[in-house]
Backbone as a ProteinNet text record, in pm:
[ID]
protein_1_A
[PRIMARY]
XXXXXXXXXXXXXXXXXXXXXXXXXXXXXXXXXXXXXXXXXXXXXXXXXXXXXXXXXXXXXXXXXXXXXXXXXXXXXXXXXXX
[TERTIARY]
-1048.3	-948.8	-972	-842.6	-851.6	-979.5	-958.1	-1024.2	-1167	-1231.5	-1399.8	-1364.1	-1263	-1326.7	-1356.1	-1296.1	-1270.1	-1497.8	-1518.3	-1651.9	-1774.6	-1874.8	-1948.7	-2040.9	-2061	-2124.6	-2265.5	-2274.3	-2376.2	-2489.3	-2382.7	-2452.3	-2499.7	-2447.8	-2529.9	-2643.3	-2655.5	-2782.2	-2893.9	-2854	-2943.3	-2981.3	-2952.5	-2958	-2934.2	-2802.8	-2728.1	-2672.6	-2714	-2639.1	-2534.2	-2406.7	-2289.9	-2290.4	-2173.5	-2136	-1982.9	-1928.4	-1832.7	-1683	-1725.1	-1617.6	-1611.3	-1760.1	-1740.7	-1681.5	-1690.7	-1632.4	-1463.8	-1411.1	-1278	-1233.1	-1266.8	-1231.5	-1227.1	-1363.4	-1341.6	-1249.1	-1231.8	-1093.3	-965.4	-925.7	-817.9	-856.9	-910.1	-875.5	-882.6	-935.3	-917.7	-779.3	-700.7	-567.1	-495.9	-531.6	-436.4	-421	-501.1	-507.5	-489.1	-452.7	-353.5	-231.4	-160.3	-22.3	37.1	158.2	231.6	301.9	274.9	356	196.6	121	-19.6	-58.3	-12.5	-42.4	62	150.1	314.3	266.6	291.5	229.8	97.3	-7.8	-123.4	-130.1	-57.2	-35.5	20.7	156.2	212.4	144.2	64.5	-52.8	-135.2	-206.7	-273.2	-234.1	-90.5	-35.4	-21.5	-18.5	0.7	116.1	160.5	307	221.3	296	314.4	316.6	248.2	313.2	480.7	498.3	639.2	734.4	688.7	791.1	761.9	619.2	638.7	732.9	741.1	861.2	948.3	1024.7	1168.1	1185.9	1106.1	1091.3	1131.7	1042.1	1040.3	1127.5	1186.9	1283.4	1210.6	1114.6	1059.9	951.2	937.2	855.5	732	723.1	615.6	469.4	477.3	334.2	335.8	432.9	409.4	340.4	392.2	326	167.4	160.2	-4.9	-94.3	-12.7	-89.9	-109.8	0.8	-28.5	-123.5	-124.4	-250.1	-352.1	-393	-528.8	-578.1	-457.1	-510.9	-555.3	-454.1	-507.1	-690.5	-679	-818	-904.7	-882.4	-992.2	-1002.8	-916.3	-923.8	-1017.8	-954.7	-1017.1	-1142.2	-1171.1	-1359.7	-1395.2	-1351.6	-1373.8	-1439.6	-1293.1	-1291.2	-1381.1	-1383.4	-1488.2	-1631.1	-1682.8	-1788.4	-1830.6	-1723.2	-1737.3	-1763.9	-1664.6	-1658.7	-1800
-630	-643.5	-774.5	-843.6	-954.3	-970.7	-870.9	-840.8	-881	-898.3	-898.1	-1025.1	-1112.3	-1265.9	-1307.5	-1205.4	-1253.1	-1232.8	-1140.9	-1084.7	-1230.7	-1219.7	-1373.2	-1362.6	-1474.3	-1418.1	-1482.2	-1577.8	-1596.7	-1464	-1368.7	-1233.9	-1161.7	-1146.6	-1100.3	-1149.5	-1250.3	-1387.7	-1337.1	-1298.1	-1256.5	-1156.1	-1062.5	-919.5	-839.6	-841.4	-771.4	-661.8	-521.8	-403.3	-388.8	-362	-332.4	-186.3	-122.1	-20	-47.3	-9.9	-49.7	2.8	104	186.3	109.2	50.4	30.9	-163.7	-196.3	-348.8	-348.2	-239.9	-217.3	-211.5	-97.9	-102.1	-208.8	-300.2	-417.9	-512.5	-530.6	-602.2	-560.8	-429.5	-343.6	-449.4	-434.1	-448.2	-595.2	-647	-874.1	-864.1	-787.7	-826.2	-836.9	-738.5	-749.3	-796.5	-900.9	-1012.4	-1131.9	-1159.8	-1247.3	-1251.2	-1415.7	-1416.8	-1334.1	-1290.4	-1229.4	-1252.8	-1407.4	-1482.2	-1468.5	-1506.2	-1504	-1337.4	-1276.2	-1087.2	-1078.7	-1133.6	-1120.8	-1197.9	-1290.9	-1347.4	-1307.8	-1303.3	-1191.6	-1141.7	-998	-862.8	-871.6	-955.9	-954.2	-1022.9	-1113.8	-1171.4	-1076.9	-1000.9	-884.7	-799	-781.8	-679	-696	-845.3	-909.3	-1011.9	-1035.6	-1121.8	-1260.5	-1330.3	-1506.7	-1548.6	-1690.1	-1778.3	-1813.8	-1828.9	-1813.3	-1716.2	-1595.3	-1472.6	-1467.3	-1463.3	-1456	-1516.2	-1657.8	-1777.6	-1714.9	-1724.7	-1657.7	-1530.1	-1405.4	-1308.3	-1343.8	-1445.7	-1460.8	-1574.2	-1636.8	-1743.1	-1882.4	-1911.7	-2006.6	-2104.8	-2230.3	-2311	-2252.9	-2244.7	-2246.7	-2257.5	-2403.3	-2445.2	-2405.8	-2348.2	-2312.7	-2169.1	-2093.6	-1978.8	-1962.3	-2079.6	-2095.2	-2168.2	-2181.1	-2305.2	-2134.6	-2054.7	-1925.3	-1850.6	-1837.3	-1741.5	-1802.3	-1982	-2021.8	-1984.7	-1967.6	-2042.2	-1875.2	-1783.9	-1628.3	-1586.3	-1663.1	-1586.2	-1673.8	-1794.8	-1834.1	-1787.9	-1734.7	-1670.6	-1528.1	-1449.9	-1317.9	-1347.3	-1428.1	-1412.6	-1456.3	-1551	-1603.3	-1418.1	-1393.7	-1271.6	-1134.1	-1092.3	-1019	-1027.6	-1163.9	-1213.4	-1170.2	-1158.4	-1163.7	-1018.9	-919.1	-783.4	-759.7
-541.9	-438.6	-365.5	-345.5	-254.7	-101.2	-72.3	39.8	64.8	-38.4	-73.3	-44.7	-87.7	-68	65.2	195.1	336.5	351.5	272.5	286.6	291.5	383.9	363.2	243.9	140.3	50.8	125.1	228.9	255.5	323.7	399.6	440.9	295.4	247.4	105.9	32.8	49.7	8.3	110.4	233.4	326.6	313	260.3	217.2	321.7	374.7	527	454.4	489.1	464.3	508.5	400.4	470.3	432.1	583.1	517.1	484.3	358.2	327.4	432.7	475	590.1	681.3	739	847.7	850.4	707.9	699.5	635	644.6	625.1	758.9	846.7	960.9	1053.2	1041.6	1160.5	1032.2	920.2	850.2	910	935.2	986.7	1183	1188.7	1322.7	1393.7	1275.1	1224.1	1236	1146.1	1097.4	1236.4	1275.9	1394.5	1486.8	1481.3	1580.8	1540	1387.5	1358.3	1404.2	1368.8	1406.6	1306.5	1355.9	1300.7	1160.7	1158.2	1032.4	941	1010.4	884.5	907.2	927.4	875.1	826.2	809.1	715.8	585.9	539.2	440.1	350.7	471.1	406.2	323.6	412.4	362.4	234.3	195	77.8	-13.9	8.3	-62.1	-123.8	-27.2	-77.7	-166.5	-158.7	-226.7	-360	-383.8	-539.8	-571.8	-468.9	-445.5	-424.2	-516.5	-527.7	-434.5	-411.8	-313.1	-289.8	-439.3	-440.6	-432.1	-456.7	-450.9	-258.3	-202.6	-56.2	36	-57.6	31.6	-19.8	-91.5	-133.9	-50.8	-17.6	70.9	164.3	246.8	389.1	402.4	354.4	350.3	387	346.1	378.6	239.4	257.3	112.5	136.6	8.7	-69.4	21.6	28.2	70.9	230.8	336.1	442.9	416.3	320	233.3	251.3	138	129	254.6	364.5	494.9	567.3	538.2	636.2	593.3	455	431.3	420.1	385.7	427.7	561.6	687.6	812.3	842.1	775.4	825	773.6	687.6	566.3	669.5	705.1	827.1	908	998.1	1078.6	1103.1	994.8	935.4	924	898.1	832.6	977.6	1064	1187.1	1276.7	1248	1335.8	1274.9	1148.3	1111.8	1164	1126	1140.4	1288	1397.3	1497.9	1568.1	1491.3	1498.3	1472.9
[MASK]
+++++++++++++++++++++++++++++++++++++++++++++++++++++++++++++++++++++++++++++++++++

């Protein structure tokens, strides 16, 4: 699942126990403190939708597509990390 990549692989190198419940939940609660356009894009990202099928969706190019879900996935790990 997409999701593991938001995961630090440097915490794993460290040998940091996750519990997997409890790193879904603070993901669930990252998201939602994204903008609304980068948890829109995201989400359909996640789901398996193109950069391009997302723009055509949301009526918007391509590469604003991919600027939203880079700037969200920074964010997310920003904000996990933080949780």
């Amino acid at each position: 699942m997409r999701l593991t990549i938001i995961l630090s692989v440097e915490d794993i190198m460290r040998n940091e126990i996750f519990d997997e419940a409890d790193v879904l939940i603070d993901v669930e609660r990252a998201m939602t403190r994204l903008t609304h356009k980068q948890r829109e894009a995201l989400n359909l990202w996640l789901q398996g939708y193109t950069q391009k099928e997302i723009g055509e969706r949301l009526g918007i190019g391509q590469r604003s597509v991919g600027d939203r879900i880079a700037a969200g996935l920074k964010r997310l790990k920003r904000l996990v990390e933080y949780l």
